[in-house]
Structure formats: C-alpha cells, structure tokens
N, C-alpha and C positions, 0 to 999 in steps of 0.2 A: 254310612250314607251310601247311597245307590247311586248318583250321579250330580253333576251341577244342579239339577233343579230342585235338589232338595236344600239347598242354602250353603251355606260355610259354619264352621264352629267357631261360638261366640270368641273364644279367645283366640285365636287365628284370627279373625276379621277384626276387634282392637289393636294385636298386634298390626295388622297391615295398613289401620288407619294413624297409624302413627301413635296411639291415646297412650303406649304402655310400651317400654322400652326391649318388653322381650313377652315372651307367650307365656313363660312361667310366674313373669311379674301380675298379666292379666286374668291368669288363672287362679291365682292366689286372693287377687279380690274380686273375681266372681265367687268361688266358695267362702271366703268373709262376709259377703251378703254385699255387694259395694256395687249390687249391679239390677237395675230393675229391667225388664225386657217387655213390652206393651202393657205395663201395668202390675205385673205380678212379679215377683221376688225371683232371681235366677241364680241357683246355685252351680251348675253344672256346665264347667267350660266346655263339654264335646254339643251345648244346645248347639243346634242350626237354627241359625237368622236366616231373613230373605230383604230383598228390597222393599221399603216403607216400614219396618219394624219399628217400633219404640224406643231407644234406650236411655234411660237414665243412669247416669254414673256416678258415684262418689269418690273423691281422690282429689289425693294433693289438697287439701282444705275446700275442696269446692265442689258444687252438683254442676252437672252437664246434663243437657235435654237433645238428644240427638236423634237425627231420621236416618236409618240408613238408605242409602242414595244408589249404592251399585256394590258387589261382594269383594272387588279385586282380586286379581291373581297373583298378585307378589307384595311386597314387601317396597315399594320405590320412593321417589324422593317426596318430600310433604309436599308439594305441587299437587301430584299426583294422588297423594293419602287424602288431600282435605276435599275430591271429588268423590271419596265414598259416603259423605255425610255432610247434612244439613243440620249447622249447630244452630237448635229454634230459640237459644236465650238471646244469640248473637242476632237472629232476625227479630226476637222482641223488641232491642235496645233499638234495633233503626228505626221503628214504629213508634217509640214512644214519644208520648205528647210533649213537646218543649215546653209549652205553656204550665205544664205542670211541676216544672223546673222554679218555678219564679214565683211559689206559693210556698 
C-alpha cells in the first residue's frame, strides 16, 4: 500500500476492532471464506478496506453485518475498538417492531 488513503489490511483492521483475538486468528478465517467484504467473498487478508465498506462475518456460531466506521491506528481498549464499526444487526433489533412480539 502507497499511503493511508488506500485503506488498512482486512486482518489488521479486525484485529484493531477487537472482533479476533490476534491477526493470525483473523487471517485464518478470511482465507476459510468467513468473511464477505461489500458483497463478494474475501479470501486475502493483506485486502484494504476504507471507510463505509461492507462486512459480513462468520464466527464463533454467528454472522455479523458490519460498516466500517474509521480504520484506527492501534490496537486500544473496546471503547475505543467499537467506534470503528457500526454493528447494522444491533441497529435492526433497536428498530424492530414490538408489536410483532405479541403475534
């Protein structure tokens, strides 16, 4: 990569957003296939993301639908990690109809 404006490398930016406990853990399932990036299937942890990207994740028994939010530059405390990303299933559930609870 030529400079920050060409994004961060997929597995770096999981790493940083807290989602995977080391870079070789989220490298290992981006090349298992455990990782979608705006729609299409992403094998290759050195991808660069940017701000607004796609991702969808598979792990730990569950899918995650994520925006990225900002690239970060370290590694710091989930405070700080959960402000690279907007989790859009967590913004489904706050929307969902209550009314559709009681059917």
């Amino acid at each position: 990569m030529s400079g920050a404006g060409d994004g961060l490398r997929l597995d770096k930016w999981l790493f940083h957003a807290r989602l995977f406990r080391s870079r070789g853990l989220a490298a290992a399932r981006i090349e298992a296939g455990g990782v979608r990036l705006n729609g299409q299937p992403c094998r290759k942890p050195g991808r660069a993301i940017r701000p607004g990207d796609l991702l969808v994740l598979s792990a730990q028994g569950s899918i995650r639908r994520l925006r990225v939010a900002a690239l970060g530059a370290r590694r710091g405390p989930f405070s700080e990690a959960r402000t690279l990303y907007h989790d859009l299933d967590a913004a489904a559930e706050s929307v969902a109809d209550p009314a559709a609870d009681r059917s």
